[in-house]
ZADO-1210 file (C-alpha; in nm, 4 decimals, padded with zeros to 6 digits):
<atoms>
<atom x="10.4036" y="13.2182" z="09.4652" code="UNK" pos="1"/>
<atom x="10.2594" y="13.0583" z="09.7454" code="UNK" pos="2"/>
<atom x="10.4204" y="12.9741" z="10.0578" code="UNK" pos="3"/>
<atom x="10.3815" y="12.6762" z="10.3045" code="UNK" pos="4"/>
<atom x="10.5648" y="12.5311" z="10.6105" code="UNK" pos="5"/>
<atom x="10.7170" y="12.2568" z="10.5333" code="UNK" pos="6"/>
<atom x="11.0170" y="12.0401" z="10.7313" code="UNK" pos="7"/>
<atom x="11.3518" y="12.0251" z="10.5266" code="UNK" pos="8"/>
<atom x="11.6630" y="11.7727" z="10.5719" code="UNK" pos="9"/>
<atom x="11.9765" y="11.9494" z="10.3335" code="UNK" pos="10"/>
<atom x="12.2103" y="11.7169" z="10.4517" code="UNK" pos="11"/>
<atom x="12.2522" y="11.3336" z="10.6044" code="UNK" pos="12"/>
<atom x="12.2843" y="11.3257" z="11.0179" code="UNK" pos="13"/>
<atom x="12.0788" y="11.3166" z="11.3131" code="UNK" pos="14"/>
<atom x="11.7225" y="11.4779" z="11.3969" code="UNK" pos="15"/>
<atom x="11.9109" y="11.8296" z="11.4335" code="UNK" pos="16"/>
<atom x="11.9560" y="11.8295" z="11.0506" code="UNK" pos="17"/>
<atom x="11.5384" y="11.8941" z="11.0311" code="UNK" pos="18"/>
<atom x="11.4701" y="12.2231" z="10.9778" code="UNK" pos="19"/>
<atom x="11.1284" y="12.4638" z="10.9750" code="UNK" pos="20"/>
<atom x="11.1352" y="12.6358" z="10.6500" code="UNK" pos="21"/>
<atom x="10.8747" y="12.8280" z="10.4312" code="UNK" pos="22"/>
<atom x="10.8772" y="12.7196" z="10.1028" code="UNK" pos="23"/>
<atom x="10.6844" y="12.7295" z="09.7785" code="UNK" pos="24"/>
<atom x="10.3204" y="12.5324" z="09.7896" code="UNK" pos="25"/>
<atom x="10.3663" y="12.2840" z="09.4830" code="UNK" pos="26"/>
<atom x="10.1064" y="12.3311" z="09.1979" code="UNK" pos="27"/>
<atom x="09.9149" y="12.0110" z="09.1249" code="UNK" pos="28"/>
<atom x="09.9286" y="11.8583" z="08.7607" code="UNK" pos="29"/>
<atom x="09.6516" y="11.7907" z="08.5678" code="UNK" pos="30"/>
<atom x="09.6000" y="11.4169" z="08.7110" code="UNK" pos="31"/>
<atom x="09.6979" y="11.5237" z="09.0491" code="UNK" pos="32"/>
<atom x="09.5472" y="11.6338" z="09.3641" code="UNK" pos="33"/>
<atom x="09.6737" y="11.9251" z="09.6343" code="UNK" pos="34"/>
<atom x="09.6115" y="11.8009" z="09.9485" code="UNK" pos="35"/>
<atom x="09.5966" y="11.9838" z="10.2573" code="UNK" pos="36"/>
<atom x="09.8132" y="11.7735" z="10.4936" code="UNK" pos="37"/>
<atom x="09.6249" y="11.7370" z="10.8527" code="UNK" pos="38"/>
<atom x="09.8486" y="11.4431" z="10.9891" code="UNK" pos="39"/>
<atom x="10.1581" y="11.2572" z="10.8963" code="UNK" pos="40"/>
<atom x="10.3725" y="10.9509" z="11.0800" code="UNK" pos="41"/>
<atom x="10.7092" y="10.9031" z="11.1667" code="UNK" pos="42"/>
<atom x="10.8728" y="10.5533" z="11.0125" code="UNK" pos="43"/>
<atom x="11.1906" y="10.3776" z="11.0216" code="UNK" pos="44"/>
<atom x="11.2034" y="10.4655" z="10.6524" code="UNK" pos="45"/>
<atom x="11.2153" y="10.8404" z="10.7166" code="UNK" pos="46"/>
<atom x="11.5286" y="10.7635" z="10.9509" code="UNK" pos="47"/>
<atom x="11.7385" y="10.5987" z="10.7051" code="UNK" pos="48"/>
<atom x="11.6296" y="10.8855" z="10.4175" code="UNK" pos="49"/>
<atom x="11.7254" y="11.1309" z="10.7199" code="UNK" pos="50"/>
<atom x="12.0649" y="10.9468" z="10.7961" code="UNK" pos="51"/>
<atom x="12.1500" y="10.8362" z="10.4449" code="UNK" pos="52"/>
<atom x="12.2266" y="10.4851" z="10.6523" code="UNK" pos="53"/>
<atom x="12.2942" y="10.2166" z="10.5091" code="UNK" pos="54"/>
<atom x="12.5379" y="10.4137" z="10.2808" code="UNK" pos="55"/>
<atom x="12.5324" y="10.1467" z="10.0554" code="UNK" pos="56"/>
<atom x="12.1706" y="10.3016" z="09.9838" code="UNK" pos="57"/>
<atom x="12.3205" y="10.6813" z="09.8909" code="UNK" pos="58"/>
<atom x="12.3028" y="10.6187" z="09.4918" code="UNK" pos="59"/>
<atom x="11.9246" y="10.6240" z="09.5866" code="UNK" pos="60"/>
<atom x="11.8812" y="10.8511" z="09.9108" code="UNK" pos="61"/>
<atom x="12.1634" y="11.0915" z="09.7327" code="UNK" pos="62"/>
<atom x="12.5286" y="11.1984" z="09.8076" code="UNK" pos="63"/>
<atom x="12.5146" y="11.4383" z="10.0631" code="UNK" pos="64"/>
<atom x="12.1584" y="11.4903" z="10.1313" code="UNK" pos="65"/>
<atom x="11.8061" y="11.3739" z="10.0431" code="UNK" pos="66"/>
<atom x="11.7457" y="11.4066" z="09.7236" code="UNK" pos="67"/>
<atom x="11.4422" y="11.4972" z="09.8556" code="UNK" pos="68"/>
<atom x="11.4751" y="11.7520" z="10.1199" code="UNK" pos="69"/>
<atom x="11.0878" y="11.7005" z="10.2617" code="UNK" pos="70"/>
<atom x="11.0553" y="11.4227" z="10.4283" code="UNK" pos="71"/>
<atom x="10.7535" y="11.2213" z="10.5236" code="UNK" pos="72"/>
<atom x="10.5792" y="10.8727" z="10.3530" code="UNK" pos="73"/>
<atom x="10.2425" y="10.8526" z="10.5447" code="UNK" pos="74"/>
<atom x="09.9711" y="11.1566" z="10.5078" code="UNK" pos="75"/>
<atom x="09.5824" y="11.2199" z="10.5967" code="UNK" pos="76"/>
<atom x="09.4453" y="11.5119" z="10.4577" code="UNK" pos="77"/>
<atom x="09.1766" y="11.7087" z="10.2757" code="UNK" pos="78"/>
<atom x="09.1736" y="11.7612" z="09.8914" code="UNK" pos="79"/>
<atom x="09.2328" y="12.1574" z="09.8163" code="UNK" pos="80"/>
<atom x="09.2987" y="12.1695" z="09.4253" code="UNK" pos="81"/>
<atom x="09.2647" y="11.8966" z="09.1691" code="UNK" pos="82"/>
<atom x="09.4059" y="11.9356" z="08.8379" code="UNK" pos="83"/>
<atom x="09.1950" y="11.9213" z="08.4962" code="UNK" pos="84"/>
<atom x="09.2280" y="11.5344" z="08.4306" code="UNK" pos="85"/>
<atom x="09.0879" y="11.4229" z="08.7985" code="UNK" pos="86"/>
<atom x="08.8067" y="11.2668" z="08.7285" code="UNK" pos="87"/>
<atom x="08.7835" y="11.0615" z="09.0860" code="UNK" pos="88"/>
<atom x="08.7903" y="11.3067" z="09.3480" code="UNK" pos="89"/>
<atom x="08.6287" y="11.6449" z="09.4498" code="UNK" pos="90"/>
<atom x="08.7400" y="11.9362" z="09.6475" code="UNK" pos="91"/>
<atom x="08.7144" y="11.9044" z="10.0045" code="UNK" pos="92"/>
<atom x="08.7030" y="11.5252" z="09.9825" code="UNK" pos="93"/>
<atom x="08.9282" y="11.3372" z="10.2985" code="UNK" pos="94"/>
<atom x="09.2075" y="11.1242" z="10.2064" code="UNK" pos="95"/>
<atom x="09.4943" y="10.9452" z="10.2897" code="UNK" pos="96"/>
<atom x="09.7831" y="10.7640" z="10.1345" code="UNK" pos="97"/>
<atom x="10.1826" y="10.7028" z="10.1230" code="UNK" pos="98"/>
<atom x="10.4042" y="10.8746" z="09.8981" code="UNK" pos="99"/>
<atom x="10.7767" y="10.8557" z="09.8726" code="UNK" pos="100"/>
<atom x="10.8794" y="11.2067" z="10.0466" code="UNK" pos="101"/>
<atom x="10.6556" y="11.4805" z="10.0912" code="UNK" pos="102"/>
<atom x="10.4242" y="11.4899" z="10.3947" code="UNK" pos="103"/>
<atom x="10.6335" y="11.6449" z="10.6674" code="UNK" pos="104"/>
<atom x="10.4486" y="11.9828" z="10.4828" code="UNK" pos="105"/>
<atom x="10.1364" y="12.1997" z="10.5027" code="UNK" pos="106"/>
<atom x="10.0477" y="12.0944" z="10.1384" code="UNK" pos="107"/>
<atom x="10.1625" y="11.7688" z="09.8934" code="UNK" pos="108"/>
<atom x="10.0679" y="11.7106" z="09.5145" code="UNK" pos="109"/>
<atom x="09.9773" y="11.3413" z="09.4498" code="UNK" pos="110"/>
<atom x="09.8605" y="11.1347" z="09.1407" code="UNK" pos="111"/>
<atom x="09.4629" y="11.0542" z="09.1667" code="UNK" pos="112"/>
<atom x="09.5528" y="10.6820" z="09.1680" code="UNK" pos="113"/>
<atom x="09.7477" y="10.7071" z="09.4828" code="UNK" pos="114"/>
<atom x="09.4728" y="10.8820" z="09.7034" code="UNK" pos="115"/>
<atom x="09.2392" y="10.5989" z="09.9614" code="UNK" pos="116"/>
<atom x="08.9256" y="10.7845" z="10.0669" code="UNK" pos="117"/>
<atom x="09.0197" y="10.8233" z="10.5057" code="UNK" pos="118"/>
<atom x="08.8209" y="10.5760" z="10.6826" code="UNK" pos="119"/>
<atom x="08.5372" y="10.7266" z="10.8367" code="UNK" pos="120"/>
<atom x="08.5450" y="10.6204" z="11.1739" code="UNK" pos="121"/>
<atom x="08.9055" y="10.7038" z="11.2457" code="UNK" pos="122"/>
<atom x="09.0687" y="11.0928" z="11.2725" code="UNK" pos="123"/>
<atom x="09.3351" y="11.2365" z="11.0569" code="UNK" pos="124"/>
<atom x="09.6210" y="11.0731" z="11.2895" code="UNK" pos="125"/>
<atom x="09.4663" y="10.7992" z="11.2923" code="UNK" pos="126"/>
<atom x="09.4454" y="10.7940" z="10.9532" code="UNK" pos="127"/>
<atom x="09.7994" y="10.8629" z="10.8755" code="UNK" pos="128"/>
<atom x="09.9187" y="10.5878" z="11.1233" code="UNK" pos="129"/>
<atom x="09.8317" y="10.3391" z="10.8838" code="UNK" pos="130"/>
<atom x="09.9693" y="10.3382" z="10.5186" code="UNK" pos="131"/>
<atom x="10.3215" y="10.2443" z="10.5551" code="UNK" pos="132"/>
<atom x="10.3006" y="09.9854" z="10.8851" code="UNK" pos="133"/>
<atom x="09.9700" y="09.9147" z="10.7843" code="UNK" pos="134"/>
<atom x="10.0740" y="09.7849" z="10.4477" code="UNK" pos="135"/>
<atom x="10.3734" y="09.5993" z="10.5640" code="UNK" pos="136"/>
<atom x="10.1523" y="09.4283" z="10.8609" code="UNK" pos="137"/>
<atom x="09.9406" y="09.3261" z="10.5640" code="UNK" pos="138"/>
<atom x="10.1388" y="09.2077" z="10.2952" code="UNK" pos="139"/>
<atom x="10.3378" y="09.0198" z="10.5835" code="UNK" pos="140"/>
<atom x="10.0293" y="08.8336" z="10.6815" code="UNK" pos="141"/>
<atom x="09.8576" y="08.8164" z="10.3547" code="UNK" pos="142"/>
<atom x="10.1437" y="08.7570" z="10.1030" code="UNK" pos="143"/>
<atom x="10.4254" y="08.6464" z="10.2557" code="UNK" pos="144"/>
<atom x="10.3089" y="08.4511" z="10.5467" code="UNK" pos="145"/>
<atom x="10.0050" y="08.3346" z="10.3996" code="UNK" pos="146"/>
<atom x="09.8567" y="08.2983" z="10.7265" code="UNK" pos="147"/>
<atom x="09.5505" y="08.0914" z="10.7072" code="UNK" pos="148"/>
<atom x="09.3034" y="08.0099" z="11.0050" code="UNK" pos="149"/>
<atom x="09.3872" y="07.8114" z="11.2997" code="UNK" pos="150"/>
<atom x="09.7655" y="07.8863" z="11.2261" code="UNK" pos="151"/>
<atom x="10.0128" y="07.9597" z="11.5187" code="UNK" pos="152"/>
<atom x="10.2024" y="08.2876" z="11.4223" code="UNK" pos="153"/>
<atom x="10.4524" y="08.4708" z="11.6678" code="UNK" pos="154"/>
<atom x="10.5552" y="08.8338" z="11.6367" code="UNK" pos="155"/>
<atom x="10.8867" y="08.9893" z="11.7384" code="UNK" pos="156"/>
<atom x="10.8508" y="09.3441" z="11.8012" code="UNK" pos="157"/>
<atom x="10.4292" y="09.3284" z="11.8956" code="UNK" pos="158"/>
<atom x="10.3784" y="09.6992" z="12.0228" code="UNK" pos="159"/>
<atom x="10.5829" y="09.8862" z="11.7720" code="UNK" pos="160"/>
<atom x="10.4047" y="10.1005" z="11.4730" code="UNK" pos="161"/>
<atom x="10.3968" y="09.7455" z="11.2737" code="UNK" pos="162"/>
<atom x="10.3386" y="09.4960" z="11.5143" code="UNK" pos="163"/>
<atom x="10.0170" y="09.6686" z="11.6508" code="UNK" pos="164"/>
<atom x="09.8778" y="09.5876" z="11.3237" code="UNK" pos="165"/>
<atom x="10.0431" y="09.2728" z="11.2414" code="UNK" pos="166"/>
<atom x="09.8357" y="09.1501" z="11.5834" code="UNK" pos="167"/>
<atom x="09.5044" y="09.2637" z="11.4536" code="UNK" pos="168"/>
<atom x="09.5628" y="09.1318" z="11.1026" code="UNK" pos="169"/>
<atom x="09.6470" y="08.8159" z="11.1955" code="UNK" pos="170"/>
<atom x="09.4073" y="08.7355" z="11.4810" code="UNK" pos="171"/>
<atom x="09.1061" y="08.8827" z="11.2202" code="UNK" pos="172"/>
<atom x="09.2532" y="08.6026" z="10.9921" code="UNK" pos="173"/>
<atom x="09.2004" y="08.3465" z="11.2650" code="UNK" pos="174"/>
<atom x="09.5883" y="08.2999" z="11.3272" code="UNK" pos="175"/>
<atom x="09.6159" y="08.2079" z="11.7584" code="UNK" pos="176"/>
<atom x="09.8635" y="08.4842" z="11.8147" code="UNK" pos="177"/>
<atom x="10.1833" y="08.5257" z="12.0238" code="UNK" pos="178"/>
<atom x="10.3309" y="08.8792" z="12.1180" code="UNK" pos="179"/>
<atom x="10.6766" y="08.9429" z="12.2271" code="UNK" pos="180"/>
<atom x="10.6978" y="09.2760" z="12.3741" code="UNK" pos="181"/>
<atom x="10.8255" y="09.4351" z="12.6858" code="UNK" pos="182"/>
<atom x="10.6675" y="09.3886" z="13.0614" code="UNK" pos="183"/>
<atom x="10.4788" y="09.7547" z="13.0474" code="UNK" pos="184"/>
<atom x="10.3177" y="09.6788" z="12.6283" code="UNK" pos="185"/>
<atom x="10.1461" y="09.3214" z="12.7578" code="UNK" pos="186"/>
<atom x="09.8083" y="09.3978" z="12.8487" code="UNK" pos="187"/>
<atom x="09.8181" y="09.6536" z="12.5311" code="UNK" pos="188"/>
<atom x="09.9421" y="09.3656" z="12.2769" code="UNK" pos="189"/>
<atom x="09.6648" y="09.0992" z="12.4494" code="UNK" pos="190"/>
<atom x="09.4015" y="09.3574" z="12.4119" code="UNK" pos="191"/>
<atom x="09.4709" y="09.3903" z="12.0427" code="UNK" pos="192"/>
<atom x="09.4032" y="08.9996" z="12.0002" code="UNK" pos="193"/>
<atom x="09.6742" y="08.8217" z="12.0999" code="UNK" pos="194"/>
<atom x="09.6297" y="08.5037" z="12.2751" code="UNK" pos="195"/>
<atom x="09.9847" y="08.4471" z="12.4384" code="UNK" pos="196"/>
<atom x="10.1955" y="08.7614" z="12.5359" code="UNK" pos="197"/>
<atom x="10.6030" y="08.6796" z="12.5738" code="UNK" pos="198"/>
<atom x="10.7390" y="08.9082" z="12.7597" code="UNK" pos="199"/>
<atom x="11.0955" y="08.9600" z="12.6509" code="UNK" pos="200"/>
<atom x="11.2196" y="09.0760" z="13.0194" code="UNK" pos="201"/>
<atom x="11.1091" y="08.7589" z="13.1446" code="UNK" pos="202"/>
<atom x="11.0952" y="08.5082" z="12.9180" code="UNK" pos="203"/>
<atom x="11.3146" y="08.4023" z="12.5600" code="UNK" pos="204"/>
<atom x="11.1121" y="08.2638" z="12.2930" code="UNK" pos="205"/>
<atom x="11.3416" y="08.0761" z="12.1283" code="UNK" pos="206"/>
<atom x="11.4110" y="07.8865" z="12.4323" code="UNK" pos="207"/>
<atom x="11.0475" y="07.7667" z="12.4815" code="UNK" pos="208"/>
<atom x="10.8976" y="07.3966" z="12.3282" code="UNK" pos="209"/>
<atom x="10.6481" y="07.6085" z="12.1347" code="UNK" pos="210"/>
<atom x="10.6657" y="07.5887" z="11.7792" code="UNK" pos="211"/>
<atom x="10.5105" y="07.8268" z="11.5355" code="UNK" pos="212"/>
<atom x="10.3813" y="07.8238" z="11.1643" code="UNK" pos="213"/>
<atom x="10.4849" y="08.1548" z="11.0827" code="UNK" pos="214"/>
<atom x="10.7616" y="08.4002" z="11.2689" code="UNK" pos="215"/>
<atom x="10.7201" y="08.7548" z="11.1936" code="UNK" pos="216"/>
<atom x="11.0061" y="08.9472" z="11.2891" code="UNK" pos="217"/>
<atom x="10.9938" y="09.3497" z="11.2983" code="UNK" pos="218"/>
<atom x="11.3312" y="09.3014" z="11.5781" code="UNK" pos="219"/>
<atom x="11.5897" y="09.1029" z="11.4265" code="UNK" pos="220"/>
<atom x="11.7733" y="09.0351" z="11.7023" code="UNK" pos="221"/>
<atom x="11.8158" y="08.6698" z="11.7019" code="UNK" pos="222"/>
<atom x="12.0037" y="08.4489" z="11.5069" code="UNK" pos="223"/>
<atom x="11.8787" y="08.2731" z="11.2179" code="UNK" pos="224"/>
<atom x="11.9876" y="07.9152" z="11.4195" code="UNK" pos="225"/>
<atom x="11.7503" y="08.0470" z="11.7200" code="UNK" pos="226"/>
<atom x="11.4720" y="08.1123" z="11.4847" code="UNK" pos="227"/>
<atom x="11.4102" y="07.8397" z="11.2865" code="UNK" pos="228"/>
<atom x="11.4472" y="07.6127" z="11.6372" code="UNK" pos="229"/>
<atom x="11.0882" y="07.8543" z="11.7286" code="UNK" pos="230"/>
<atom x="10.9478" y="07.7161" z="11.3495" code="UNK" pos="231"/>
<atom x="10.7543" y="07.4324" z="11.2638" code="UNK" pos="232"/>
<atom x="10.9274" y="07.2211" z="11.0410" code="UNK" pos="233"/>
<atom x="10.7415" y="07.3656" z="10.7134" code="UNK" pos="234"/>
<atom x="10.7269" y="07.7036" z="10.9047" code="UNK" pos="235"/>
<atom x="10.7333" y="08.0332" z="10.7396" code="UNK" pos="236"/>
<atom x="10.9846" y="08.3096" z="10.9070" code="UNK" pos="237"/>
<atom x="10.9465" y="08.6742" z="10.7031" code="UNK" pos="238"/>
<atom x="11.1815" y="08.9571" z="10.8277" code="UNK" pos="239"/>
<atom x="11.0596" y="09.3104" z="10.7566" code="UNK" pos="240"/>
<atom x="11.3635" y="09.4938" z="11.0193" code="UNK" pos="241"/>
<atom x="11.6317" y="09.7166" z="10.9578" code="UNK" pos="242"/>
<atom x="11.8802" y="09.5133" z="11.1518" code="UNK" pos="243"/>
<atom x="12.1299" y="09.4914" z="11.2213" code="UNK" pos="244"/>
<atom x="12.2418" y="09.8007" z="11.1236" code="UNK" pos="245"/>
<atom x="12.6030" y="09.8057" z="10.9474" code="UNK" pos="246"/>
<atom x="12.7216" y="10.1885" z="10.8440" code="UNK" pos="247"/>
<atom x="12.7247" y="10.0618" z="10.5033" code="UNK" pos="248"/>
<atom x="12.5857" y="09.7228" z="10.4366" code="UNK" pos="249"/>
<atom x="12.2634" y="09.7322" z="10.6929" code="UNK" pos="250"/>
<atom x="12.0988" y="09.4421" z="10.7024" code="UNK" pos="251"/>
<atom x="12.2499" y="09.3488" z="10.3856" code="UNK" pos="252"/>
<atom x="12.4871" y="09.0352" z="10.5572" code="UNK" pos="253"/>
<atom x="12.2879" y="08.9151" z="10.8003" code="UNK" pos="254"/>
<atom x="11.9998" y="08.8926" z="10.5156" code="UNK" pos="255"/>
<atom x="12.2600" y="08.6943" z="10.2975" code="UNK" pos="256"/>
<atom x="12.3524" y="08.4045" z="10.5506" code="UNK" pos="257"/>
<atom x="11.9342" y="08.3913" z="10.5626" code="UNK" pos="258"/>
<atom x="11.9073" y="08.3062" z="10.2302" code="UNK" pos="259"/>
<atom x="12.1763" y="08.0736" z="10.2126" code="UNK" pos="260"/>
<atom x="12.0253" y="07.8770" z="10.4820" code="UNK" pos="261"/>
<atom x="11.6772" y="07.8895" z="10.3445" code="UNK" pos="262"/>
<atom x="11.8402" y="07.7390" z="10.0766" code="UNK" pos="263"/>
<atom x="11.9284" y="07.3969" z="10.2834" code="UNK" pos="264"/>
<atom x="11.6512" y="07.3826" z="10.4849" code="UNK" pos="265"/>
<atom x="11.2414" y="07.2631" z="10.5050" code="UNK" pos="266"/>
<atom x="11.1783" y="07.6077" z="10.6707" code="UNK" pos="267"/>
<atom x="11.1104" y="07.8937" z="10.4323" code="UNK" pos="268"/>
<atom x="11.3181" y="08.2014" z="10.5481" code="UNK" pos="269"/>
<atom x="11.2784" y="08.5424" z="10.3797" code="UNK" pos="270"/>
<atom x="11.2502" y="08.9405" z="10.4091" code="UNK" pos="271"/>
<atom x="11.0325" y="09.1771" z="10.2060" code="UNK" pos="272"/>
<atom x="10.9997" y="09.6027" z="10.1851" code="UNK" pos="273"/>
<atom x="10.6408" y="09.6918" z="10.1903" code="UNK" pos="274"/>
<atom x="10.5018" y="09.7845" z="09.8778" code="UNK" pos="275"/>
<atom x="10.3065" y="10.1097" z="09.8257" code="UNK" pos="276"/>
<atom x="09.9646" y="09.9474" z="09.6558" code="UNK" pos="277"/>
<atom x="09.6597" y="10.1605" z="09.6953" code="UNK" pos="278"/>
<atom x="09.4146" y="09.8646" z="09.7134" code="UNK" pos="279"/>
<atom x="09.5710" y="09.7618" z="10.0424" code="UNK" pos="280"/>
<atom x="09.4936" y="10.1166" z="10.1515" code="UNK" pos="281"/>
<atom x="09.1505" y="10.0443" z="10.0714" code="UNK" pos="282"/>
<atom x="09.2061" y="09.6660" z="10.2752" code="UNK" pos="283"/>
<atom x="09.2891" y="09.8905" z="10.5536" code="UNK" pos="284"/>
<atom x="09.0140" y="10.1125" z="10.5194" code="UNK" pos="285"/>
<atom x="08.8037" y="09.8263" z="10.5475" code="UNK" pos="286"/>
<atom x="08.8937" y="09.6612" z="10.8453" code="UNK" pos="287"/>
<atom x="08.8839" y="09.9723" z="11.0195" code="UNK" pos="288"/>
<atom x="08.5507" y="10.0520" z="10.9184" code="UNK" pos="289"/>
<atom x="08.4644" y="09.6811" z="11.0525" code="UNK" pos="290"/>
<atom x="08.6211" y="09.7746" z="11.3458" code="UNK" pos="291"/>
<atom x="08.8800" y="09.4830" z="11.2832" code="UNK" pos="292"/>
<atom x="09.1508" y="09.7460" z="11.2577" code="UNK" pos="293"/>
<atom x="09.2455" y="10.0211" z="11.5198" code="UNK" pos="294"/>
<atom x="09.5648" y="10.1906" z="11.5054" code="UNK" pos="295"/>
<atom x="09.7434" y="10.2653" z="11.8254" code="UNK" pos="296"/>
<atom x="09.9102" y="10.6128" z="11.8748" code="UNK" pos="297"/>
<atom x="10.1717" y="10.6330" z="12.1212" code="UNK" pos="298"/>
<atom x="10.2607" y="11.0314" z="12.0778" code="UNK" pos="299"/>
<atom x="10.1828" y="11.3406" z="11.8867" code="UNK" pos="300"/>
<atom x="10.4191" y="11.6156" z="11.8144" code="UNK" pos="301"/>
<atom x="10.3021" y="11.9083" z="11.6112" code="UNK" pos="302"/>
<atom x="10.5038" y="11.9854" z="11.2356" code="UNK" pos="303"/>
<atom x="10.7520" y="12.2147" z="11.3753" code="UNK" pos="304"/>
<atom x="10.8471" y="11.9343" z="11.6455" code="UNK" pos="305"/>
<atom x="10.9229" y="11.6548" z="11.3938" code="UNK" pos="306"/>
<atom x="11.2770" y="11.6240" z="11.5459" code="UNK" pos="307"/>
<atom x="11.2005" y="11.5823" z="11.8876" code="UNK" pos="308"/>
<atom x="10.9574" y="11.3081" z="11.7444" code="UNK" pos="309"/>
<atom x="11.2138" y="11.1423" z="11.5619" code="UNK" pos="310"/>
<atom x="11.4508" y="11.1790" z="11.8547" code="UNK" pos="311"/>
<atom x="11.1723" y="10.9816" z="12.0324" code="UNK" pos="312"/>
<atom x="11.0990" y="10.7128" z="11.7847" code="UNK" pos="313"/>
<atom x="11.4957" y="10.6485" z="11.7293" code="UNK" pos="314"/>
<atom x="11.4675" y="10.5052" z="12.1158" code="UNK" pos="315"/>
<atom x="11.2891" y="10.1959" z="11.9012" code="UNK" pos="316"/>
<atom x="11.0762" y="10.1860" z="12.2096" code="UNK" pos="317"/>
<atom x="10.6899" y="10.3421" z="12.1122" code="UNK" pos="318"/>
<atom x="10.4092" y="10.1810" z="12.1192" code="UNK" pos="319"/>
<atom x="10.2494" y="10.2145" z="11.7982" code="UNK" pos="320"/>
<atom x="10.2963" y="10.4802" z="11.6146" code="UNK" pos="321"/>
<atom x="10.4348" y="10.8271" z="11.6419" code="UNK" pos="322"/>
<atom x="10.1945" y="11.1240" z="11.4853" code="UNK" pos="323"/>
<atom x="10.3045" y="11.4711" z="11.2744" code="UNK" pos="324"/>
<atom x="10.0421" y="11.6900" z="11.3280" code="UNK" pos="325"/>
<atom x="09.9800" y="11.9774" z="11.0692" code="UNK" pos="326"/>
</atoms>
């Protein structure tokens, strides 16, 4: 059998948990694809499969470790093996996608209908910067803001791995954008097509007379009462955060009391999970074709440094994203 290099997490806990280990190369099925994994991306989704937090999430994540061990959602690659049934791609074709675990590895099987042809312009880590932040930046814009030109829209959290795209998304759809983002990100978030930086050392928000059509919050570290006094009133606030973190609720309460307020109120108040859909991979492709779309890249660490990297991206301070190189 085969062997490849691959990162594995056997049990819940902290970056030291991620281990260098030579395992078997999987075997594609008929409708899949082997791809040969050039660059992958670290995401808050990785750290909760790696911590297993919110526990109330370990009937899915598993018991005592991931159930599975190879981690990694985001991936930019070349095509090595297809099986009999592929009818789409070729050998030696470059691709990129989002799977749920997998990409922290030399090699990754994948259905056809899951693999985006890499946009040409960009590399392999640039590539694999965009499917999972991409796709929430997107769908936050898109579907659940439903941002629409000459819109004011506000982002909470404007340099992280989502935020750098949310900017670009929504000033391409005409949106006047605001940033929040800390003192040494400002001239990074304005040069992505924001109109109005907030800096966050200087200067609260929610304390301003500015009102906004939409709120997107990648933080969540204001109350819902402070929020909605930042929306217009018919605004739109979407939440796509991870706090704050409980040990085994997460989010989970604070979501709750935003619902039940929603409920009362003109305001419509809501969170969403990405969803993995292909033809926003293609969106993505697009815009960065059009040169609408560039992702930012704070740091690269090579496979067999993936901790370190997630020891840096558990700071919560990068700007942009963080790259797995392979």
């Amino acid at each position: 059998m085969r062997k490849m290099q691959a990162i594995a997490v056997r049990r819940f806990g902290t970056p030291d948990e991620m281990r260098l280990e030579e395992v078997d190369t999987p075997a594609p099925a008929d409708d899949q694809a082997l791809v040969r994994v050039r660059a992958s991306s670290v995401n808050p989704y990785d750290w909760h499969i790696l911590t297993g937090l919110p526990k109330l999430f370990r009937p899915v994540f598993g018991f005592r470790g991931p159930r599975k061990p190879i981690l990694g959602a985001d991936f930019a690659g070349v095509i090595e093996a297809i099986g009999s049934a592929v009818t789409d791609w070729a050998v030696g074709d470059e691709v990129y996608g989002q799977k749920a675990a997998g990409a922290f590895a030399e090699y990754l099987t994948i259905g056809q209908e899951y693999l985006v042809a890499k946009p040409s312009n960009l590399t392999f880590e640039q590539a694999a910067a965009m499917p999972l932040a991409g796709t929430t930046a997107l769908q936050a814009m898109r579907d659940h803001g439903e941002v629409q030109a000459g819109q004011t829209v506000l982002i909470n959290g404007a340099s992280g791995g989502v935020g750098t795209f949310a900017v670009q998304i929504a000033a391409h759809l005409g949106a006047e954008v605001t940033g929040v983002c800390s003192t040494r990100n400002v001239e990074m978030v304005r040069s992505l097509g924001a109109s109005h930086v907030v800096d966050y050392t200087q200067q609260d928000f929610t304390r301003t007379q500015q009102r906004y059509d939409l709120i997107l919050d990648l933080v969540g570290n204001r109350s819902v009462s402070d929020l909605r006094r930042s929306l217009q009133p018919k605004g739109r606030y979407v939440a796509s955060h991870g706090q704050p973190e409980k040990l085994w609720l997460g989010p989970v309460g604070w979501l709750i009391r935003m619902k039940l307020v929603s409920l009362f109120v003109g305001q419509k108040l809501k969170s969403f999970t990405a969803k993995a859909i292909p033809a926003d991979w293609r969106h993505l492709k697009e815009l960065a074709e059009e040169g609408a779309l560039r992702p930012v890249i704070d740091r690269t660490y090579p496979l067999a440094e993936v901790s370190d990297a997630f020891r840096y991206a558990e700071q919560w301070h990068a700007r942009g994203k963080v790259i797995i190189t392979i």
